[in-house]
N, CA, C and O atoms as CSV, one atom per row, in Angstrom:
chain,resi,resn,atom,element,x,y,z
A,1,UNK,N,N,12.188,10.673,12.866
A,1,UNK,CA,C,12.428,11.444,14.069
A,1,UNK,C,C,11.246,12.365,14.380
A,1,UNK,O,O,11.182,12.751,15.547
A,2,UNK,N,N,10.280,12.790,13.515
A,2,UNK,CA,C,9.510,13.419,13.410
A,2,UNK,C,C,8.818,12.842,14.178
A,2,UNK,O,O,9.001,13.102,15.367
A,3,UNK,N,N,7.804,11.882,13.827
A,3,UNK,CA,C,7.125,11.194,14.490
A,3,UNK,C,C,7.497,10.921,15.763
A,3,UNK,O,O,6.584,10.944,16.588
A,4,UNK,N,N,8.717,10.637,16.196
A,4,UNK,CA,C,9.439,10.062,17.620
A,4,UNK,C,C,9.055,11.479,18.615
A,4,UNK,O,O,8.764,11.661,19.797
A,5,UNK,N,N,9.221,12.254,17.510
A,5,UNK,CA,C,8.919,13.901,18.583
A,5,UNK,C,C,7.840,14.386,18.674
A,5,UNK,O,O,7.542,15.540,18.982
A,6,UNK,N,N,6.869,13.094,18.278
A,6,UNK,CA,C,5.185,13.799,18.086
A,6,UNK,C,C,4.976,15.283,17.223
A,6,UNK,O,O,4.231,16.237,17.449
A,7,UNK,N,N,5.634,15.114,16.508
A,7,UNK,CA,C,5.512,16.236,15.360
A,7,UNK,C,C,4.786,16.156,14.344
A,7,UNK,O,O,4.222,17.069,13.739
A,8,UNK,N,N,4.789,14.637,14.063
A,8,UNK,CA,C,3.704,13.940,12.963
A,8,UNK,C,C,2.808,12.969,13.748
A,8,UNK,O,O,3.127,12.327,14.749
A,9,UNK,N,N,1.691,12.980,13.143
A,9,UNK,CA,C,0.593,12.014,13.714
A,9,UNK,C,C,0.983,11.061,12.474
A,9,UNK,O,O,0.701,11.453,11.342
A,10,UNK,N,N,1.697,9.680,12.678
A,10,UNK,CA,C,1.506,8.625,11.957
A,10,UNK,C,C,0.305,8.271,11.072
A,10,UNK,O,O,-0.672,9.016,11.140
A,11,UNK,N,N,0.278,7.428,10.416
A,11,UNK,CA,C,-0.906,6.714,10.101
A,11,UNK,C,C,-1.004,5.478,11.222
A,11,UNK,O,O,-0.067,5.199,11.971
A,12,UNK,N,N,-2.348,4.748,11.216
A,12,UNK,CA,C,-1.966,3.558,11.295
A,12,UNK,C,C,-2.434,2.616,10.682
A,12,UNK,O,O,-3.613,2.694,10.339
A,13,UNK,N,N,-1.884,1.776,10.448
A,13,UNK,CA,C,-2.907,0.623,9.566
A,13,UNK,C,C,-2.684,-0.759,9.914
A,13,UNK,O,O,-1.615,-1.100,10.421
A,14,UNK,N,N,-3.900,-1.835,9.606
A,14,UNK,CA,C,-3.292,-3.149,9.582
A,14,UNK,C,C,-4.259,-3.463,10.674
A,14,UNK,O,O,-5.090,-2.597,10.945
A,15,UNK,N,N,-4.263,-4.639,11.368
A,15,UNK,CA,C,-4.450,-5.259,12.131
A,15,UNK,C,C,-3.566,-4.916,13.286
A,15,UNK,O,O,-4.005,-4.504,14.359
A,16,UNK,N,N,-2.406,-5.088,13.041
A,16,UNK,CA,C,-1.393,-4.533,14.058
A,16,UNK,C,C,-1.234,-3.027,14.518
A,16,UNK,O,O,-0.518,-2.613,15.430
A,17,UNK,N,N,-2.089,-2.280,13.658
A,17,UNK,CA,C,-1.654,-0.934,13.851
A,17,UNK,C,C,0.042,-0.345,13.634
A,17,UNK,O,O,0.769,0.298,14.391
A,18,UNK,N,N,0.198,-0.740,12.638
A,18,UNK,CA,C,1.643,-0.466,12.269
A,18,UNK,C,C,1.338,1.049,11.839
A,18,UNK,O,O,0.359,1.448,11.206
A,19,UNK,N,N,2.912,2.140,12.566
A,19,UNK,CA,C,2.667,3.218,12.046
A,19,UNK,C,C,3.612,3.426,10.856
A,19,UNK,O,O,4.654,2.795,10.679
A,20,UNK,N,N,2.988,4.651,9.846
A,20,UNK,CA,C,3.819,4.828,8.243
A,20,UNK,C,C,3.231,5.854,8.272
A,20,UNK,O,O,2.121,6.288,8.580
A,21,UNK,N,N,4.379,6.260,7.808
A,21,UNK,CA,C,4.454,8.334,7.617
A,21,UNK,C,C,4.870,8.283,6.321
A,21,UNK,O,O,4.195,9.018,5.600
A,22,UNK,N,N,5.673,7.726,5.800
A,22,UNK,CA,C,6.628,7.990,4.550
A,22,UNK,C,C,6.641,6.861,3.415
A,22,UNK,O,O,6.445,5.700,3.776
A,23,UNK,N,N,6.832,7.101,2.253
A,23,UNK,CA,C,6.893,5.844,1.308
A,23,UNK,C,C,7.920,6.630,0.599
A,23,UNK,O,O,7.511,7.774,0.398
A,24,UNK,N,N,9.252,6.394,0.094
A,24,UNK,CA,C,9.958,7.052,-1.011
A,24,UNK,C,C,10.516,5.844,-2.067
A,24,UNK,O,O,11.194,4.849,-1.810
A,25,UNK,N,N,9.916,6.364,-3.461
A,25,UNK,CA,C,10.966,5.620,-4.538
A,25,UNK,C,C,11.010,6.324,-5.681
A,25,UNK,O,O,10.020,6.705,-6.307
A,26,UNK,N,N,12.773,6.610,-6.132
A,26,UNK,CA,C,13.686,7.008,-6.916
A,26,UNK,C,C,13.141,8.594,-5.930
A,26,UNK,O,O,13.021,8.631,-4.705
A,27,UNK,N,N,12.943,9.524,-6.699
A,27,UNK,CA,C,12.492,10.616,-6.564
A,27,UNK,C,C,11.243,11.110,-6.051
A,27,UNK,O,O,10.969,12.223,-5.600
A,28,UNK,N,N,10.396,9.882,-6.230
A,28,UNK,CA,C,9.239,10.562,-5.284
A,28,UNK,C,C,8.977,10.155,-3.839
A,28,UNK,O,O,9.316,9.088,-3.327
A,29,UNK,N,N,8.283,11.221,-3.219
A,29,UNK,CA,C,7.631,10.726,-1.594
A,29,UNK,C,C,6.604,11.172,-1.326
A,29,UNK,O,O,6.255,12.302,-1.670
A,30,UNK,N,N,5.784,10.235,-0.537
A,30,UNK,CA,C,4.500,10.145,-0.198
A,30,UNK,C,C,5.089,10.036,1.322
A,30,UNK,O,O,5.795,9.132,1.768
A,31,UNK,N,N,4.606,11.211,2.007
A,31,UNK,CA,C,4.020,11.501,3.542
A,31,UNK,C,C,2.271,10.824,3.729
A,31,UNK,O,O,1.254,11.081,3.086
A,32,UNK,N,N,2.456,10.111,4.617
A,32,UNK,CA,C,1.119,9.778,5.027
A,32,UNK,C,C,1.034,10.180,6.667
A,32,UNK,O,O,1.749,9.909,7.631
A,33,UNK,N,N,0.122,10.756,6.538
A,33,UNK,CA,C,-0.416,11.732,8.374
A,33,UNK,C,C,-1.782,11.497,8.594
A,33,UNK,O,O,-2.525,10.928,7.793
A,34,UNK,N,N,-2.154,12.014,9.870
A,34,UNK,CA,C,-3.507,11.963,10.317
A,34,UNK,C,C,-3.394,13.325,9.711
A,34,UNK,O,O,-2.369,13.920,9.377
A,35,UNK,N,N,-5.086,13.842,9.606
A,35,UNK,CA,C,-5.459,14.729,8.944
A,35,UNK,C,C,-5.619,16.020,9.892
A,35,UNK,O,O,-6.771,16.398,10.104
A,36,UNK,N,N,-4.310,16.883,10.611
A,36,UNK,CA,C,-4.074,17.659,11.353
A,36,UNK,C,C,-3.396,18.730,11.465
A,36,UNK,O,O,-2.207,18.438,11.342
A,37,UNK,N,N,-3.578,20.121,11.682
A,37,UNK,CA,C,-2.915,21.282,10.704
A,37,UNK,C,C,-1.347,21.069,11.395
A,37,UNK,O,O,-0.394,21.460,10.722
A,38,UNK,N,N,-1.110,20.501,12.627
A,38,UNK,CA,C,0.019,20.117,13.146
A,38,UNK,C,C,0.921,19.285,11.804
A,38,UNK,O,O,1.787,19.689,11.027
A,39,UNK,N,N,0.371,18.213,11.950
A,39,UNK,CA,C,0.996,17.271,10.724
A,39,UNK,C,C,1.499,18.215,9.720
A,39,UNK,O,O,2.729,18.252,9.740
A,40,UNK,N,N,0.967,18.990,8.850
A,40,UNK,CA,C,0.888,19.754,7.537
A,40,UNK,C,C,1.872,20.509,7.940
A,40,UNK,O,O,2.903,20.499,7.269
A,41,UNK,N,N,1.790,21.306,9.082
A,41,UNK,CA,C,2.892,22.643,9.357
A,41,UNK,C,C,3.835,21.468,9.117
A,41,UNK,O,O,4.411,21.433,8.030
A,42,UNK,N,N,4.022,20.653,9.868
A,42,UNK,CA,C,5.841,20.126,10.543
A,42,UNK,C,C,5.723,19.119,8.706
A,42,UNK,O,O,6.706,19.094,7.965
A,43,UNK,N,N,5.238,18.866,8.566
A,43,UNK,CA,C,5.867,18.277,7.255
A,43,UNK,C,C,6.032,19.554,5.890
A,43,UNK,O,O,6.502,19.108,4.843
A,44,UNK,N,N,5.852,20.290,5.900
A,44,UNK,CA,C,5.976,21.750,5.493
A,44,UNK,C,C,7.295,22.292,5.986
A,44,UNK,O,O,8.000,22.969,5.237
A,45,UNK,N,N,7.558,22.084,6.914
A,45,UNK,CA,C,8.843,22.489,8.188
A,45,UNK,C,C,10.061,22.115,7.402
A,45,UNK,O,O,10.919,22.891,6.981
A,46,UNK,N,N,9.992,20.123,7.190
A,46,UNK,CA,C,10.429,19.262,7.284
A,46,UNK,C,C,10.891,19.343,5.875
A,46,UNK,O,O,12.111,19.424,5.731
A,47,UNK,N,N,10.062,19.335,4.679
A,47,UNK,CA,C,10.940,19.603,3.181
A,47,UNK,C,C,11.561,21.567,3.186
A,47,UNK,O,O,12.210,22.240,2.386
A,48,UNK,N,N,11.221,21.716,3.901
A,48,UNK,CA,C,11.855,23.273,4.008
A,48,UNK,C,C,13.498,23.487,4.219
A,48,UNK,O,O,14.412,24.116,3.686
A,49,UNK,N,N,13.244,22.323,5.628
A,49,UNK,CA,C,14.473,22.080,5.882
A,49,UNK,C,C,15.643,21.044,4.953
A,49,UNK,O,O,16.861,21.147,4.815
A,50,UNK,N,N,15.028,20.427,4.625
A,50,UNK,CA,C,15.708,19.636,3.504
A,50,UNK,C,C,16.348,20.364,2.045
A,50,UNK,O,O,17.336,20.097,1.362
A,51,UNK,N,N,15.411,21.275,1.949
A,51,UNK,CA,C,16.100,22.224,0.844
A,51,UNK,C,C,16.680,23.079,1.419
A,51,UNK,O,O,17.526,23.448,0.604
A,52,UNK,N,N,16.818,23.781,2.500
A,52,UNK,CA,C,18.034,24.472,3.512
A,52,UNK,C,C,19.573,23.268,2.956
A,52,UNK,O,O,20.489,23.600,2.204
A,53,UNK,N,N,19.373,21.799,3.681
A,53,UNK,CA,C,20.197,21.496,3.871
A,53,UNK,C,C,20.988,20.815,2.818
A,53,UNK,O,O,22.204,20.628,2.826
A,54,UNK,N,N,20.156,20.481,1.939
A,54,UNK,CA,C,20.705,20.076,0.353
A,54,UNK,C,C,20.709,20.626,-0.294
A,54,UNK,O,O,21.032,20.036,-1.325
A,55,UNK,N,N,20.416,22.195,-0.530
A,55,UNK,CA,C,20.868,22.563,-1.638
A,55,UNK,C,C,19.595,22.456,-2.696
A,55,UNK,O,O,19.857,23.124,-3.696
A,56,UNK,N,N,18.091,21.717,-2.793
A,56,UNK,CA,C,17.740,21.026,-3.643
A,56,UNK,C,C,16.345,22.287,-3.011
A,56,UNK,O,O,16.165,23.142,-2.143
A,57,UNK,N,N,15.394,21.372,-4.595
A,57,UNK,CA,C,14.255,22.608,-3.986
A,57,UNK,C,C,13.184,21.723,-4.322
A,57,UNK,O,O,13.203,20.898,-5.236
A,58,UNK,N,N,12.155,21.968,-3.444
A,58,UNK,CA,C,10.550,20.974,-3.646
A,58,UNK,C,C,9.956,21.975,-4.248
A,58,UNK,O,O,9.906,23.140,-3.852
A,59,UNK,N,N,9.407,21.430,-5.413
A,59,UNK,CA,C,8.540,21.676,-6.995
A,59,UNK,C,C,6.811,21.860,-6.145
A,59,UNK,O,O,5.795,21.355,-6.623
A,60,UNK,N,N,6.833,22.595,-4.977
A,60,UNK,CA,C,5.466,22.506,-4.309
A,60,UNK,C,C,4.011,22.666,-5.930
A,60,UNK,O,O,2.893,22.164,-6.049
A,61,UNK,N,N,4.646,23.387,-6.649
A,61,UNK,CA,C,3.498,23.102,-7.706
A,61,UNK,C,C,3.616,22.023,-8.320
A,61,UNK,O,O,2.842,22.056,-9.276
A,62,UNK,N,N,4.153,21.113,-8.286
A,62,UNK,CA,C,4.355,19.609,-8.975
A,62,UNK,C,C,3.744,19.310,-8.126
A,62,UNK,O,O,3.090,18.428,-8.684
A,63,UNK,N,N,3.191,19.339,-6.574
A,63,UNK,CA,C,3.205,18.486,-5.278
A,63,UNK,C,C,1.599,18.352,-5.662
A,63,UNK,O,O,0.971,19.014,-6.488
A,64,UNK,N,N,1.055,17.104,-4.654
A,64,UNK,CA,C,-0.065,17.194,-4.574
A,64,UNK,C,C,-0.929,16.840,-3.281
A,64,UNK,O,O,-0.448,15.755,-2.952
A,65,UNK,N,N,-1.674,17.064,-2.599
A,65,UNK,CA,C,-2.113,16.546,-1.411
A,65,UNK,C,C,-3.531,15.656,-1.595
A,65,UNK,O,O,-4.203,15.807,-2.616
A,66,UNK,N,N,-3.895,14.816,-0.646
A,66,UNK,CA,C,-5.099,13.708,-1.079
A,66,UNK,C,C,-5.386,13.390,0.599
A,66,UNK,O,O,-4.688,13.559,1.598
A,67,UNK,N,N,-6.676,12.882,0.398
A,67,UNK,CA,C,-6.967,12.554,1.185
A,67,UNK,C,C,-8.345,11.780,1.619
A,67,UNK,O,O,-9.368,12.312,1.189
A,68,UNK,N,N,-8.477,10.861,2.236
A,68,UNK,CA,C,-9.479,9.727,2.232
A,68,UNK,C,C,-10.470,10.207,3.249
A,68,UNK,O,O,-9.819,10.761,4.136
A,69,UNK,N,N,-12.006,10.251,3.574
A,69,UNK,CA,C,-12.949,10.455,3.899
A,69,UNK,C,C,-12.673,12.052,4.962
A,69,UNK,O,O,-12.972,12.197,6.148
A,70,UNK,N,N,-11.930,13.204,3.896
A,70,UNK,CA,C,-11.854,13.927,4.882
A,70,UNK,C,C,-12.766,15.135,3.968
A,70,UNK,O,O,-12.820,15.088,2.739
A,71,UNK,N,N,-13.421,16.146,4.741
A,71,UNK,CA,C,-14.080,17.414,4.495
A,71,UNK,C,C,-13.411,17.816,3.152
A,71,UNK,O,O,-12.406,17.107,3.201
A,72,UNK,N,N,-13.322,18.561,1.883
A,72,UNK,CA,C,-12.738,18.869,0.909
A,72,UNK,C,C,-12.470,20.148,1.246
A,72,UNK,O,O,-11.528,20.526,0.549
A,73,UNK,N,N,-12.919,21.182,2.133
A,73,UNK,CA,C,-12.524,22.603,2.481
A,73,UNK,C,C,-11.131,22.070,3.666
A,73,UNK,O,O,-10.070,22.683,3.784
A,74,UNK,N,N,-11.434,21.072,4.267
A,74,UNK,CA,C,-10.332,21.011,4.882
A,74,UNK,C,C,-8.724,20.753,3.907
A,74,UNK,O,O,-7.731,21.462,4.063
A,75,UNK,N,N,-8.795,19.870,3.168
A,75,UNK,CA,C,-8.257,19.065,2.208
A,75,UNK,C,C,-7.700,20.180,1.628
A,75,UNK,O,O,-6.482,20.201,1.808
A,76,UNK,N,N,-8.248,21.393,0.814
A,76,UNK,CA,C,-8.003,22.257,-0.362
A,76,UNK,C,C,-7.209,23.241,1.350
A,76,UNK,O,O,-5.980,23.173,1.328
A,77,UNK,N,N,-7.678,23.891,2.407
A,77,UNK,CA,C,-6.860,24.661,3.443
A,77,UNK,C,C,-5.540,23.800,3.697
A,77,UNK,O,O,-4.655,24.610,3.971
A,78,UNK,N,N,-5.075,22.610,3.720
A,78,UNK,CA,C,-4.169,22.171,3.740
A,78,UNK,C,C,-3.578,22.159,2.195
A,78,UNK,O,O,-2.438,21.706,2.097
A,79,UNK,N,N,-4.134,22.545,1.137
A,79,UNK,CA,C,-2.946,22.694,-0.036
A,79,UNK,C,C,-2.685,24.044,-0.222
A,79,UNK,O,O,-1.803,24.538,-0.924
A,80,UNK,N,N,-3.622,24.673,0.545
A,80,UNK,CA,C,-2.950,26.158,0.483
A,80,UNK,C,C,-1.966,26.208,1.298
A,80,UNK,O,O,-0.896,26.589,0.823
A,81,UNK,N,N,-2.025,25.800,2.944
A,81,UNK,CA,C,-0.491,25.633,3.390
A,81,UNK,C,C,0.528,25.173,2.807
A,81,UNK,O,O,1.620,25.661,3.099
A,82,UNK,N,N,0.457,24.285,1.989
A,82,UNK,CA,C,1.639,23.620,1.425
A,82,UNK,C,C,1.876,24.191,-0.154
A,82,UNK,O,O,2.809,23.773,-0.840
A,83,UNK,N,N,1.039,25.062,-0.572
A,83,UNK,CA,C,1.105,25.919,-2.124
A,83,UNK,C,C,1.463,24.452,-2.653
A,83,UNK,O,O,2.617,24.189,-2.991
A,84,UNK,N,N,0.503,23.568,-2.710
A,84,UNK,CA,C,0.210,22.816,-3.534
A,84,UNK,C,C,-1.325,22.629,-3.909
A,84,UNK,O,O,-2.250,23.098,-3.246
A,85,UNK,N,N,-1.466,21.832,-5.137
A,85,UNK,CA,C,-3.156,21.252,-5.174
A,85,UNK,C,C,-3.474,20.006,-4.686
A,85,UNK,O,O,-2.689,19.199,-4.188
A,86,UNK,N,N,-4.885,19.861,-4.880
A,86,UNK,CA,C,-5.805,18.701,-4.476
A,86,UNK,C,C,-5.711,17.716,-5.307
A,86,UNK,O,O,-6.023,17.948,-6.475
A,87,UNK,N,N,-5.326,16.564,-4.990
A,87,UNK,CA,C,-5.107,15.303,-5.849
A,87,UNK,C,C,-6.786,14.516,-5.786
A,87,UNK,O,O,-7.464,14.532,-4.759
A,88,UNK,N,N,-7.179,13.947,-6.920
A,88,UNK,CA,C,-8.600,13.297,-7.036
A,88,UNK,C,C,-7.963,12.271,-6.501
A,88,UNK,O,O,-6.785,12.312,-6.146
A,89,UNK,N,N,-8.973,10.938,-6.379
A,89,UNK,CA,C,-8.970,9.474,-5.640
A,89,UNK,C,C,-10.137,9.134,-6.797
A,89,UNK,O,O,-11.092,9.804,-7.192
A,90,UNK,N,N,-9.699,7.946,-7.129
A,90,UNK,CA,C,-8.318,7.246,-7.427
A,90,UNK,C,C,-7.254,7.717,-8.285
A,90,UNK,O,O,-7.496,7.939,-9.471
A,91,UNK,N,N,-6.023,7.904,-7.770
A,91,UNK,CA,C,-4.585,8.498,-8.344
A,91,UNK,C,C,-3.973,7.532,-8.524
A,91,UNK,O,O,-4.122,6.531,-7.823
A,92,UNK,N,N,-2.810,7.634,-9.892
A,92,UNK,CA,C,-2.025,6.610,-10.035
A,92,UNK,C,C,-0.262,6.750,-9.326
A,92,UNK,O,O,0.401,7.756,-9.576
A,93,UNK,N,N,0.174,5.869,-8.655
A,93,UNK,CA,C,1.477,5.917,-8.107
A,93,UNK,C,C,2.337,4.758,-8.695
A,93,UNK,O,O,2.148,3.644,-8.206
A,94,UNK,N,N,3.254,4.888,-9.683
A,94,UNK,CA,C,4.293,4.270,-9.958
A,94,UNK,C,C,3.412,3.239,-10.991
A,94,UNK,O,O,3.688,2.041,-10.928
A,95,UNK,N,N,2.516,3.619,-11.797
A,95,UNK,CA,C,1.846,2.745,-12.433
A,95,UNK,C,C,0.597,2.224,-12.124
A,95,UNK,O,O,-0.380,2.215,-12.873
A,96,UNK,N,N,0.659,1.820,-11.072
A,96,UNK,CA,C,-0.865,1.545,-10.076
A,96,UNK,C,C,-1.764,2.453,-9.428
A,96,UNK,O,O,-1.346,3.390,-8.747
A,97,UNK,N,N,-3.261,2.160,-9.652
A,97,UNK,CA,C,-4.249,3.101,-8.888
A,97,UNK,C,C,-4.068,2.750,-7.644
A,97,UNK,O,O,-3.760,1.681,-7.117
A,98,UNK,N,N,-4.387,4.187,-7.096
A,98,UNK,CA,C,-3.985,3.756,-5.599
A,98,UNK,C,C,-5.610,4.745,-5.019
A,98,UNK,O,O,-6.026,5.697,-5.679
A,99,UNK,N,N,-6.228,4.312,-3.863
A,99,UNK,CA,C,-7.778,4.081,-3.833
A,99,UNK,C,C,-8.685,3.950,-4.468
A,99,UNK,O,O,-8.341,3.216,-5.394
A,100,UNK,N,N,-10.156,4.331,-4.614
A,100,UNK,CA,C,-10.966,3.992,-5.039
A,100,UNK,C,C,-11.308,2.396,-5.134
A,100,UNK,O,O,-10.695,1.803,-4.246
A,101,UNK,N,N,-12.073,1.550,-5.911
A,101,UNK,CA,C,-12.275,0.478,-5.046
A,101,UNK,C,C,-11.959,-1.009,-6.558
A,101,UNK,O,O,-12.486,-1.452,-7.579
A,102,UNK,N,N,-11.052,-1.150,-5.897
A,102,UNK,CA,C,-10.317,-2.196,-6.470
A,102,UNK,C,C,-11.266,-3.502,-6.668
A,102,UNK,O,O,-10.631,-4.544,-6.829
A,103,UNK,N,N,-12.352,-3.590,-6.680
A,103,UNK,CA,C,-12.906,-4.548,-7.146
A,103,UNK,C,C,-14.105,-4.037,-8.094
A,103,UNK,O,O,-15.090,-4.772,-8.024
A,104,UNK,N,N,-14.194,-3.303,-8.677
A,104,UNK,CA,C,-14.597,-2.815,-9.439
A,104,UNK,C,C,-13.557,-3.338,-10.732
A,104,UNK,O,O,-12.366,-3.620,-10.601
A,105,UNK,N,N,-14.257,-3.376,-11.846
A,105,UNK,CA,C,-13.218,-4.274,-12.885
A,105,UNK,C,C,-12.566,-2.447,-13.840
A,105,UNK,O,O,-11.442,-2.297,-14.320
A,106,UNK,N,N,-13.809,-1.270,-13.832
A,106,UNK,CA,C,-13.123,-0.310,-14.711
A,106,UNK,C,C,-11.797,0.067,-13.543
A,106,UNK,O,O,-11.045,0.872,-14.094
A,107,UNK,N,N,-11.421,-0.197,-12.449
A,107,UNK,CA,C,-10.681,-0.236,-11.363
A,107,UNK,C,C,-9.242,-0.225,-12.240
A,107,UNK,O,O,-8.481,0.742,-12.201
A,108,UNK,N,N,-9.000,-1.315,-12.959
A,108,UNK,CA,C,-8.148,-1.438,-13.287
A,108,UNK,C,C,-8.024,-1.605,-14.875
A,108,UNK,O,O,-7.134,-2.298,-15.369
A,109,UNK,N,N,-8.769,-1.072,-15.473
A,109,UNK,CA,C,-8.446,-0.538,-16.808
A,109,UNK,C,C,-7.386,-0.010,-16.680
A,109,UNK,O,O,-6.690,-1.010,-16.857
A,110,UNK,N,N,-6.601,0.881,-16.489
A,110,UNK,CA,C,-5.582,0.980,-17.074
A,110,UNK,C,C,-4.534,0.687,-17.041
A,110,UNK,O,O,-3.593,1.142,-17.691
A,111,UNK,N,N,-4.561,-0.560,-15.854
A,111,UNK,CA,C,-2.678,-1.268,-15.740
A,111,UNK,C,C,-3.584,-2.378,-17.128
A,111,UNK,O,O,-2.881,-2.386,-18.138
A,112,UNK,N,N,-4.590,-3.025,-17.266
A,112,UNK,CA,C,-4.923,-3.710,-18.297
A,112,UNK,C,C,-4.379,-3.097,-19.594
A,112,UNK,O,O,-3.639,-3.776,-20.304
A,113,UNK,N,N,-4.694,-1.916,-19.916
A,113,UNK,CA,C,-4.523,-1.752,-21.112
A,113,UNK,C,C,-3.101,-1.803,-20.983
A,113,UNK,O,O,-2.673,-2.794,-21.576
A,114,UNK,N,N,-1.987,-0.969,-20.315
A,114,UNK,CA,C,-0.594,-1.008,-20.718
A,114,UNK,C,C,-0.173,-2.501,-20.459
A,114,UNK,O,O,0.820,-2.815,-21.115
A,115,UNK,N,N,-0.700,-3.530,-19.637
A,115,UNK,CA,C,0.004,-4.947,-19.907
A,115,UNK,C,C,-0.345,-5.328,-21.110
A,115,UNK,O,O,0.492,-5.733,-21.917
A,116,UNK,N,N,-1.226,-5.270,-21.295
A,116,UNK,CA,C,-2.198,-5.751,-22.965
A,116,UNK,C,C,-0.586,-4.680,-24.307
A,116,UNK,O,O,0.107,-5.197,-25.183
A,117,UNK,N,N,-0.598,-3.968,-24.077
A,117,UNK,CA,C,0.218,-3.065,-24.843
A,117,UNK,C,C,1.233,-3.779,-25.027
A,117,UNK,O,O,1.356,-4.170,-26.188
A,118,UNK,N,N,1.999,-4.092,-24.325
A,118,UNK,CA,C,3.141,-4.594,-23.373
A,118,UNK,C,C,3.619,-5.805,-24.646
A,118,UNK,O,O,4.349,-6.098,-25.593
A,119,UNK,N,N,2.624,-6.132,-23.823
A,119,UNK,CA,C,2.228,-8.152,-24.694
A,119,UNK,C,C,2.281,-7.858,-26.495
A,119,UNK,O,O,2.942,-8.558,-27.262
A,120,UNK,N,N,1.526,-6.807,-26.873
A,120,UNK,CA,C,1.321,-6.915,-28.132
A,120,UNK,C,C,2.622,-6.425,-29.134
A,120,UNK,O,O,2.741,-6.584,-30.349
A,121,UNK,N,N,3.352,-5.909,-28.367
A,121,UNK,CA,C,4.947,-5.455,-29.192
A,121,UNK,C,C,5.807,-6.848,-28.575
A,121,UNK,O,O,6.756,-7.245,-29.251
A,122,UNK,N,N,5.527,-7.441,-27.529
A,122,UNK,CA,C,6.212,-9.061,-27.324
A,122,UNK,C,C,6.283,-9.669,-28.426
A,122,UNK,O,O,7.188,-9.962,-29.207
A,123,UNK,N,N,4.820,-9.862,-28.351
A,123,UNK,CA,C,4.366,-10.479,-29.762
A,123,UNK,C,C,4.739,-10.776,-30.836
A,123,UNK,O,O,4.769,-11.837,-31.460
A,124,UNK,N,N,5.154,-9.356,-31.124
A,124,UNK,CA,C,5.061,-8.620,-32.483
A,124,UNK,C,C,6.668,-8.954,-32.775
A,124,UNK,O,O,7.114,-9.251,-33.883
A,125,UNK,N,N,7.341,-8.856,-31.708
A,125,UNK,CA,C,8.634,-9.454,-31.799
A,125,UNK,C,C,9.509,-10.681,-32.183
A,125,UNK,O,O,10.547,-10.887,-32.813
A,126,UNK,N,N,7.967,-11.864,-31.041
A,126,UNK,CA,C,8.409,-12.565,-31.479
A,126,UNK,C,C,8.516,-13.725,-32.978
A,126,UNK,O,O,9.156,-14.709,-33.349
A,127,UNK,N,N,7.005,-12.459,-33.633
A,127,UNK,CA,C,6.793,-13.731,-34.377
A,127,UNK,C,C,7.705,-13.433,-35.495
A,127,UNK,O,O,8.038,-14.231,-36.370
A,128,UNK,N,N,8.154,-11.945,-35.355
A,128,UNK,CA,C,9.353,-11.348,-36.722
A,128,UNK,C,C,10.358,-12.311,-36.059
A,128,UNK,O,O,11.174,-12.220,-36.977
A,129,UNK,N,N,10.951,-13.162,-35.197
A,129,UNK,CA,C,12.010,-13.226,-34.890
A,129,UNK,C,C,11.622,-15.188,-35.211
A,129,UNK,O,O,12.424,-16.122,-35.236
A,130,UNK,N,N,10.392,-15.198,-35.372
A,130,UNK,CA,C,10.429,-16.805,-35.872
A,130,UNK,C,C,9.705,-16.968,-37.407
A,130,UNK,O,O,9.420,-17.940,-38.107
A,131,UNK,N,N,9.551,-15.396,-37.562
A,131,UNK,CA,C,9.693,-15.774,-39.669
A,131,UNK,C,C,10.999,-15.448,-40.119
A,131,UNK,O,O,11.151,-15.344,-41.336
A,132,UNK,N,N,12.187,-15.228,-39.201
A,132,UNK,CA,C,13.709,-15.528,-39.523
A,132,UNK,C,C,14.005,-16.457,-39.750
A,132,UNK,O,O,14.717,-16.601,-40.743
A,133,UNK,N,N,13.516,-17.931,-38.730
A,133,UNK,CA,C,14.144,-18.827,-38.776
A,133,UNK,C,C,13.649,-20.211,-39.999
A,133,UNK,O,O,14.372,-21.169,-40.273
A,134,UNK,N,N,12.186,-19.941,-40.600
A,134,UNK,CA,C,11.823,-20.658,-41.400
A,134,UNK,C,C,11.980,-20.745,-42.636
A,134,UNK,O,O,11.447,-21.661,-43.263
């Protein structure tokens, strides 16, 4: 609704220009905006009001703000509005790096190492579970 009321500047992305403001899973959310003190107030507004109306409270020092080819004085004035900090690039979300440049191979060191991890207690499982059967 935000967006519908020009309160948020969307993103856009794609070929199509599809707009995305929001990503939520289990407990977390990612707001995505154009980089505008408008945006920041009304999404500032917007979890304000949510803890008005639930009862619940945003951990603004847990929070973090990021942002892709923008000024860093701008970046750090928008985490002071929001009494949060500056998130580096590349950050991890739900396991995965999310910017910096994915074809780079240290890119993905570290979903490598935890699949590699992963695999090696598989392993380790299965071969205790076939010196049972011999």
């Amino acid at each position: 609704m935000a967006e519908e009321k020009n309160l948020i500047d969307s993103l856009k992305v794609g070929r199509d220009k599809v707009k995305v403001n929001m990503l939520q899973y289990a407990n977390d959310t990612l707001f995505f905006c154009e980089a505008n003190t408008k945006s920041i107030f009304n999404i500032k507004a917007i979890l304000q009001c949510f803890e008005l109306a639930l009862g619940l409270r945003v951990n603004f020092l847990k929070s973090k703000i990021g942002g892709t080819g923008l000024d860093q004085l701008l970046l750090q004035r928008f985490a002071t509005i929001l009494n949060c900090d500056v998130m580096g690039s590349p950050f991890v979300y739900l396991g995965l790096p999310i910017g910096g440049n994915h074809k780079h191979d240290d890119f993905w060191n570290g979903v490598i190492e935890k699949v590699q991890a992963k695999l090696s207690r598989w392993k380790g499982k299965c071969l205790l579970l076939a010196r049972g059967f011999v």
